[in-house]
Structure formats: structure tokens, C-alpha cells
N, C-alpha and C positions, 0 to 999 in steps of 0.2 A: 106905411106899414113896412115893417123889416124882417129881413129872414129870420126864426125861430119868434117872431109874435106869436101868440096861442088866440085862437078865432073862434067862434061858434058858428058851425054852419048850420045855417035854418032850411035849408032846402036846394036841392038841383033848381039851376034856372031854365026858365022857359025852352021849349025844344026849338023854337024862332031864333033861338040866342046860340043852341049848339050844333050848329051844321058840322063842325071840322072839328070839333074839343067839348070835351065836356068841362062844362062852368058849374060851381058850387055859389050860392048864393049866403053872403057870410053877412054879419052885422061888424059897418065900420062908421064910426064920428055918427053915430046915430043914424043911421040910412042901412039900407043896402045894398050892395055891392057884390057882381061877379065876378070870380076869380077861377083860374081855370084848375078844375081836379089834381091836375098833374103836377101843382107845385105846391099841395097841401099833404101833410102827411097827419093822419090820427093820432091823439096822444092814447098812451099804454090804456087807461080810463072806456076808451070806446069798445063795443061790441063786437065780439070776433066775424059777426057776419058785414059789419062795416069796414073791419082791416082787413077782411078780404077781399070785399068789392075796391077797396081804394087800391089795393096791391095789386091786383087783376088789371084794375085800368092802368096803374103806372107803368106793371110790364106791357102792357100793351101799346102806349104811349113809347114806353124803350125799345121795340122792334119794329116803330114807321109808321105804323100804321094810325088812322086817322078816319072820322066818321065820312059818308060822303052823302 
């Protein structure tokens, strides 16, 4: 995967998988695959109420802070 790849994310993963970051569960080479929120950004296409949950946690991710 490379920076600016475009991804489908099919779901948040397991809350097992996010103690410290929250992970999106994307489809990659046919499987699924965790990737953590903070380094996925929505294309223009997605729902304002999803580019704001993404933009919430990114600021929130930009000021330290972390699940615990």
C-alpha cells in the first residue's frame, strides 16, 4: 500500500484490536486488513457525518492523546 492509495473501509475493527488507536478495517489483496484511522483521510464522495468523525479523531490524535 502507498500513500494517497484509495481504500474501502468496511468497518471499525474489533474493540480487542483498539486499546491505544483506533483501527479501520479496509479491504487489501483480498483479505482484511487493520489500519489505524489516523492515517486514512475520506475522499470528498463520503458523508459529512463520516468527515467529521474522521476529522475529530485526527484532531484528537494531533493533540496526544490516545485511547487507554
Amino acid at each position: 500500500m502507498q500513500t494517497g492509495d484509495e481504500v474501502e473501509v468496511l468497518d471499525l475493527a474489533d474493540t480487542d484490536d483498539c486499546m491505544h488507536e483506533m483501527f479501520a478495517k479496509i479491504q487489501w489483496e483480498n483479505r482484511g486488513l487493520a489500519v489505524p484511522l489516523s492515517q486514512l483521510q475520506p475522499i470528498d464522495s463520503v458523508d459529512e457525518n463520516t468527515q467529521e468523525a474522521v476529522a475529530d479523531w485526527h484532531y484528537w490524535v494531533g493533540q496526544g492523546y490516545e485511547l487507554t
